[in-house]
C-alpha positions as CSV (number, residue, x, y, z in Angstrom):
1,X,-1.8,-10.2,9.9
2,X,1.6,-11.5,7.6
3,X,4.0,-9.0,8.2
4,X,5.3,-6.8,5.4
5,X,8.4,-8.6,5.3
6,X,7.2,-11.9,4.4
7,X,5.0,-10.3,1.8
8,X,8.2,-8.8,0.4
9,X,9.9,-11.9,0.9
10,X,7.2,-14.0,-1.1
11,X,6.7,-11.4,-3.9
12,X,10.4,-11.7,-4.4
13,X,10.3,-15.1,-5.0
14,X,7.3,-15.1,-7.1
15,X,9.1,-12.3,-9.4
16,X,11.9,-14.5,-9.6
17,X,10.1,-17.8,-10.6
18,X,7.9,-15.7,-13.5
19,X,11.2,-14.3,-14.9
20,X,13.1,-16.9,-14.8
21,X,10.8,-19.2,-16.3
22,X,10.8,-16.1,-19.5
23,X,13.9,-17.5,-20.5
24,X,13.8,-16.0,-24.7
25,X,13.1,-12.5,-22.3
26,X,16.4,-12.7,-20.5
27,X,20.6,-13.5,-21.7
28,X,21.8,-15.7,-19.9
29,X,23.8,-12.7,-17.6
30,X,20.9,-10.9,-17.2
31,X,19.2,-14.3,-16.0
32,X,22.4,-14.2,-13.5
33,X,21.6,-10.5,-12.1
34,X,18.1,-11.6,-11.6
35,X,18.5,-14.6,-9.4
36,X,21.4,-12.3,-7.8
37,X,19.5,-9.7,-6.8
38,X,16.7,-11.3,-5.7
39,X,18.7,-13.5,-3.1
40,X,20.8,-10.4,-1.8
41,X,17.0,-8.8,-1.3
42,X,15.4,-11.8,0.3
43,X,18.6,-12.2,2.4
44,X,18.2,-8.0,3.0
45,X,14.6,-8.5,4.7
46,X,15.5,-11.7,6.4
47,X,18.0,-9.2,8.3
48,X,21.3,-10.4,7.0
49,X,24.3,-8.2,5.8
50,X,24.8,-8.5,1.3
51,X,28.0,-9.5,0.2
52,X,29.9,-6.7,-1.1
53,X,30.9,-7.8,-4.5
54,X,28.8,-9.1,-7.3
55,X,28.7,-13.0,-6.2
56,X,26.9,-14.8,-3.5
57,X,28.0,-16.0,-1.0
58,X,27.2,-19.2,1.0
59,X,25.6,-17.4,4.0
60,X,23.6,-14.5,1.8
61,X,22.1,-17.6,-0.6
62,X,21.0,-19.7,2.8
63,X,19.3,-16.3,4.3
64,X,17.6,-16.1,1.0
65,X,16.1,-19.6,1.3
66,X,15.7,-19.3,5.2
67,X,13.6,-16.0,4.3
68,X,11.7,-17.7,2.1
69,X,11.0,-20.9,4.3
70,X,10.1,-18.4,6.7
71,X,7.5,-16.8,4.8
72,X,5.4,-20.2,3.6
73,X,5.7,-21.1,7.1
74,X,4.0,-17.5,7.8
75,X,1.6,-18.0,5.6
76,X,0.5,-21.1,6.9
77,X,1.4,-23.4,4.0
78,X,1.5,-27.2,4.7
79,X,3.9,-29.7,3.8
80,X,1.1,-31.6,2.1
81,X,0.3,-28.2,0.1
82,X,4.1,-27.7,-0.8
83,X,3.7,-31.7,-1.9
84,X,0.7,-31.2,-4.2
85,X,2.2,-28.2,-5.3
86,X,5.4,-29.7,-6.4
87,X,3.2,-32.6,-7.9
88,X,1.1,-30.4,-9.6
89,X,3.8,-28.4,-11.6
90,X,6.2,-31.5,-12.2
91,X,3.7,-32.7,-14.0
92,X,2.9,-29.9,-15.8
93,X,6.6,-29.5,-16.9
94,X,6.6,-32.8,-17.8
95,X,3.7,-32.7,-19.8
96,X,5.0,-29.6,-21.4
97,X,8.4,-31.5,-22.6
98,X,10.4,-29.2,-19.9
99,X,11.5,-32.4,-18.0
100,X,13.2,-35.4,-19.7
């Protein structure tokens, strides 16, 4: 069984990508609150202490990607799925006239 914190951890990262990638949805400081909160929260379930103010910090925005890491490794994702993956969608951006 995936433990509930790499669900979390996962869901938090997929919320992030699909809001982020709204970009008429979002100003440009709500689009910084987003990615803010969600790293203080991946950080929270990968059991490390939030920064008190309203930036993040060094340490908080590694425990976010260390929780994340985490939870692919979890859930038993390759590095060759990761690598299609990142094929898959770069090509799709480009094809979309995201990437130039």
């Amino acid at each position: 069984m995936i433990p509930p914190t790499v669900v979390a951890s996962l869901d938090l990262a997929c919320f992030m990508q699909v809001v982020m990638a709204r970009k008429s949805i979002l100003s440009t400081n709500e689009r910084d609150k987003v990615r803010h909160y969600v790293l203080r929260g991946l950080a929270a379930l990968n059991g490390n202490s939030l920064p008190a103010g309203e930036t993040v910090d060094h340490e908080t925005a590694f425990a976010a990607f260390d929780a994340v890491c985490g939870a692919i490794v979890a859930c038993g994702v390759s590095n060759a799925d990761l690598a299609a993956h990142f094929n898959q969608t770069a090509l799709h951006r480009i094809h979309n006239g995201s990437v130039r």
